[in-house]
C-alpha positions as a Markdown table, in Angstrom:
| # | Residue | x | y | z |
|---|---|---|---|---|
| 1 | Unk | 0.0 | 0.0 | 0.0 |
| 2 | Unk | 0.8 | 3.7 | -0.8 |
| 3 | Unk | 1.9 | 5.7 | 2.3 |
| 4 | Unk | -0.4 | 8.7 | 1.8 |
| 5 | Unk | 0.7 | 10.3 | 4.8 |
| 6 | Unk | 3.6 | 12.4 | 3.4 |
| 7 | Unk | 1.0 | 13.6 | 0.6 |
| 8 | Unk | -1.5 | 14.7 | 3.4 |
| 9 | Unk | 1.6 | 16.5 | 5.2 |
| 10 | Unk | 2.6 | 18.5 | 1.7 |
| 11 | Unk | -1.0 | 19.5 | 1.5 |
| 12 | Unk | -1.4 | 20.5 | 5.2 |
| 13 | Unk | 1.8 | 22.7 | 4.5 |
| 14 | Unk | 0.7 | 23.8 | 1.7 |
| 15 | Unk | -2.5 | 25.0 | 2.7 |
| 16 | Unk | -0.8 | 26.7 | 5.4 |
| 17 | Unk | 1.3 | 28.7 | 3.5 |
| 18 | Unk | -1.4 | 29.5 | 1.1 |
| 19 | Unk | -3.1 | 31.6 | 3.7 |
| 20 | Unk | 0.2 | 33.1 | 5.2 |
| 21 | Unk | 0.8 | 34.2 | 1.4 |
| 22 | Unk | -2.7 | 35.6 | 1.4 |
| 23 | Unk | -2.7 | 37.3 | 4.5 |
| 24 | Unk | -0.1 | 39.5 | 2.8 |
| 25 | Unk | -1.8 | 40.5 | 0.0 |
| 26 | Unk | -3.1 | 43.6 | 0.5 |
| 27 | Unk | 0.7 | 44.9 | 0.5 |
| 28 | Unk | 1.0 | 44.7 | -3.1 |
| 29 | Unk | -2.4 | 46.3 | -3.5 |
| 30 | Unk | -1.2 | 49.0 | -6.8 |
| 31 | Unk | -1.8 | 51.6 | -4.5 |
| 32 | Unk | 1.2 | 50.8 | -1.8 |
| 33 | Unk | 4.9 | 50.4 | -2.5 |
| 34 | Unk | 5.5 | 46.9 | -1.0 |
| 35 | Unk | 9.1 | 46.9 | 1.1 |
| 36 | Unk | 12.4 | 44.8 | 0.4 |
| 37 | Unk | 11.4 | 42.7 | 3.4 |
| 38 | Unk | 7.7 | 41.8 | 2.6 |
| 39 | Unk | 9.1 | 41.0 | -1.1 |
| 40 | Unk | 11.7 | 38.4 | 0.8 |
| 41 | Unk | 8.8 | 37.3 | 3.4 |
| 42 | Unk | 6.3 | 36.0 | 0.7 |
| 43 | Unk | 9.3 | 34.8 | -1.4 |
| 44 | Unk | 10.2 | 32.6 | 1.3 |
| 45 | Unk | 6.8 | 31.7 | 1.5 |
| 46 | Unk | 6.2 | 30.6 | -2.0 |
| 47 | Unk | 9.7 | 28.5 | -2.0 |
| 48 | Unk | 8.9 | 26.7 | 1.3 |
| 49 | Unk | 7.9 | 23.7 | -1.1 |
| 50 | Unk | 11.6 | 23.4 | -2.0 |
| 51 | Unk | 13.0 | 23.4 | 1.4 |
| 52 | Unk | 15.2 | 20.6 | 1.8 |
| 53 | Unk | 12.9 | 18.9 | 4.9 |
| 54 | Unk | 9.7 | 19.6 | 2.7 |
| 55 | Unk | 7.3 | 18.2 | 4.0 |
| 56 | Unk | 7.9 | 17.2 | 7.4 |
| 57 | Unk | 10.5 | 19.7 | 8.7 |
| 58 | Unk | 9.8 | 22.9 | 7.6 |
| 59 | Unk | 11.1 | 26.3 | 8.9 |
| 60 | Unk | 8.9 | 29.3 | 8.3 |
| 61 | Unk | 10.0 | 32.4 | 7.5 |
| 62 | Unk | 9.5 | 35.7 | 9.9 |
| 63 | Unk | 7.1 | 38.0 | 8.7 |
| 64 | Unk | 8.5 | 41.5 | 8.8 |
């Protein structure tokens, strides 16, 4: 049998960084100038798939 427990883990993360990534979208709303550190923050975000420990050891990156 498949193991689908690491596919239920990706998708747990993913969700979760899914709404961290959404949380922050009203800084690139047209009207704002979006900083260095909130580019770098949702960055980080979207390339938590491609950590190395992906999906079971994650580390999340700080907001600023």
């Amino acid at each position: 049998a498949i193991d689908a427990e690491p596919a239920r883990l990706a998708a747990e993360v993913r969700a979760k960084r899914d709404k961290l990534i959404a949380a922050t979208d009203w800084w690139a709303l047209g009207d704002r100038s979006i900083t260095d550190a909130q580019t770098a923050y949702r960055l980080a975000l979207r390339n938590v798939p491609a950590q190395a420990g992906f999906p079971s050891s994650i580390t999340w990156p700080t907001a600023p």
